[in-house]
C-alpha positions, 0 to 999 in steps of 0.5 A: 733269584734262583736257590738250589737245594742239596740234601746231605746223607747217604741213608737219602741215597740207600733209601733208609730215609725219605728226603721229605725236607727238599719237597717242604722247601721247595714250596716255601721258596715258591711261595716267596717267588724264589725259582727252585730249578734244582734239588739233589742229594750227595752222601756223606763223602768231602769230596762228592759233597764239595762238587755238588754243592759248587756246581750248585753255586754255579747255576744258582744264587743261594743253596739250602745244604740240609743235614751233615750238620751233627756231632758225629764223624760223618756230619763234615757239612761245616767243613766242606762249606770252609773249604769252598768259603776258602777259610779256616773252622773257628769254634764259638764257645757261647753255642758250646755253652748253649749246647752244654746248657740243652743237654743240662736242661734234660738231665744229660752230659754233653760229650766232647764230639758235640764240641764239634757242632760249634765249629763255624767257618770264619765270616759266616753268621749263625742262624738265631733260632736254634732249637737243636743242638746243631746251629743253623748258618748263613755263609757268604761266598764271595770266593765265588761271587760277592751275592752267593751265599749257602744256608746250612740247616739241620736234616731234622725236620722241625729243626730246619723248618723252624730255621727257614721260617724264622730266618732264611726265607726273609733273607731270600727275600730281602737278597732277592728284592722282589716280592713275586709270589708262584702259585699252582692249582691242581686240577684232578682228573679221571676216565684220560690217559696222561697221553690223552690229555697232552693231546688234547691240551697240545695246542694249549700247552704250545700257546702258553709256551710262547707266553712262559706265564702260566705253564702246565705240567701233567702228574701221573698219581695212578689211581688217584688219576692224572693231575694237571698243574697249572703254575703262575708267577705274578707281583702278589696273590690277587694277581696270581690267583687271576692268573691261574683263574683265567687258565682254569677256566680255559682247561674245563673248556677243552677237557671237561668233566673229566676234572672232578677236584683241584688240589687235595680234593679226593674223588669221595670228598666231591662226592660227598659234598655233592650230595651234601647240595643236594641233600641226599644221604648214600648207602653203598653194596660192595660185592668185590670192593671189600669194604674199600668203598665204605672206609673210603667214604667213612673216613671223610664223613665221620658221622655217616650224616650223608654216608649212611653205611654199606654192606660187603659181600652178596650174591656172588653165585648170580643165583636169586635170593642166593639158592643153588639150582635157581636162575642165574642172574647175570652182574648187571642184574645182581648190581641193580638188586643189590643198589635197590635192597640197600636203598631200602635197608638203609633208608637212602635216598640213593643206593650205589652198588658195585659188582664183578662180572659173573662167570657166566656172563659174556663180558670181558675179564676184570668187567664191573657192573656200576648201579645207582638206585634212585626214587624215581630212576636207575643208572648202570654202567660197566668198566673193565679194570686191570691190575692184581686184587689191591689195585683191581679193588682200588681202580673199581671204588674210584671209578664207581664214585666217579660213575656217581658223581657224574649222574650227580653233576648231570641231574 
């Protein structure tokens, strides 16, 4: 079965409103098996409305039409689902009741325009759960074809939600018959391009074409790095996740460590776990990061248990002990200095240091110098990093984690 959902607004349209809603719905319809193959947005426009929303009945068995569901002039969503239902508005005057009673309840009159949300196309039905004042309807349109029907839901977010979960997903379900579920599983990566990884995954993704069951599809998060998402449609849950098991299985095999998490897992939420096994604590220098690092890895481990602090700023003249007219150091020295102090000033087991290139060093521009300080050993590394100051500082704290989790992965 195949619903499509139309996002009514024109504020979606000018950007005054992020539409959030078709995202939501579109996982919970995956969630039941339900293919969502469209999702678009009209403005507040009869006409404009009217086309989109039949379109939609023509490619698809069920819409969700979210918002234009308001007392006011431009809320004509009742309207335009009468004319493709081919009926007449009729008012019920038990939700004008129940509206009047939700306005009472907080201490407000009930103006004569909110009359207007009780208007209900002849032959559709209202959705029970009502906690607005704009009811919820399931509308069949057999002007169209006797098992289409159109779902109207408020634009309010807890509104609709609590409209879908209450009601419209089961109706999905039952209209559907089948109890397929989708599931996806994304595989995080770092150090590839989005077209470095298709070439490598060429064979695989024209394989798994061939099979339509799993399929991938690749998601450019720039400096979150580039998401592999594996999909699989299966009669339940265990076989799902079978399925998408077996496909992960084969994509370490091709693309290796360049997969560092899957799902919502950030680089410093597996780093931290990391060193969690193995009982090591962190303590980080930041000589261009800004602090970036440390918030970064304070904001998952609150307790500084593992991450036991940072120090922002340092040797940024590459003199030693920082005294004009001495020996200049060049960023590959300042960066091992600076892990090993801080491994000591902190009491860590480790001690992570990243630096930009000195001016004096022959490096090429935007060059980082990566240092872990261990017990017994030390690890360096360069990267260089494009993009303004913000996004220079971002590139360097994710790639300095990931130059640490791969030392931690290795050893």
């Amino acid at each position: 079965m195949r619903c499509e959902i139309v996002a009514i607004g024109t504020e979606l349209l000018l950007g005054q409103i992020v539409d959030t809603n078709s995202s939501w719905i579109g996982e919970q319809l995956a969630l039941i098996g339900i293919d969502s193959h469209f999702q678009v947005k009209v403005g507040d426009n009869f006409d404009r409305m009217e086309q989109t929303i039949r379109h939609a009945l023509d490619r698809s068995d069920a819409v969700i039409c979210c918002g234009g569901l308001g007392p006011t002039q431009d809320d004509i969503t009742r309207e335009v689902i009468a004319a493709i239902m081919g009926v007449e508005l009729e008012r019920d005057e038990a939700v004008v009741d129940k509206i009047r009673d939700m306005f009472e309840s907080r201490g407000r009159v009930m103006v004569d325009n909110n009359r207007r949300q009780a208007d209900i196309p002849m032959g559709a039905s209202l959705i029970p759960q009502m906690p607005g004042t704009a009811p919820g309807l399931i509308c069949p349109v057999s002007a169209i074809g006797d098992d289409k029907v159109i779902y109207a839901v408020p634009g309010v977010p807890h509104e609709m939600r609590t409209m879908m979960m209450g009601t419209i997903l089961d109706d999905l379900r039952r209209r559907s018959g089948e109890r397929a579920v989708i599931r996806s599983r994304v595989l995080r990566t770092w150090g590839d391009s989005e077209s470095g990884l298709a070439e490598r995954l060429a064979a695989r993704i024209e394989h798994l074409d061939t099979l339509g069951n799993p399929t991938l599809a690749f998601q450019a998060s720039g400096m979150e790095g580039i998401k592999v998402r594996i999909t699989a449609k299966a009669a339940d849950e265990a076989a799902a996740a079978a399925i998408i098991g077996a496909e992960e299985a084969v994509l370490r095999e091709l693309i290796g460590d360049v997969i560092f998490g899957i799902d919502d897992q950030s680089m410093e939420v597996v780093v931290l776990d990391l060193l969690q096994q193995r009982g090591l604590t962190l303590a980080v220098a930041e000589g261009l990061t800004g602090g970036v690092l440390s918030a970064r890895l304070s904001e998952v481990d609150h307790d500084l248990a593992t991450f036991r602090g940072g120090r922002v700023g340092g040797n940024v003249d590459g003199n030693v002990d920082g005294e004009p007219g001495g020996e200049l150091q060049s960023g590959a020295d300042i960066a091992a200095e600076a892990a090993q102090n801080v491994r000591r000033d902190f009491r860590t087991d480790l001690g992570l240091a990243v630096i930009a290139a000195q001016a004096h060093d022959d490096q090429a521009p935007g060059t980082v110098f990566m240092q872990l300080a261990m017990e017994e050993a030390q690890h360096g590394g360069t990267v260089s990093l494009p993009g303004d100051r913000a996004r220079f500082r971002n590139y360097a704290v994710i790639n300095v984690l990931n130059f640490l989790r791969k030392i931690l992965v290795d050893n």
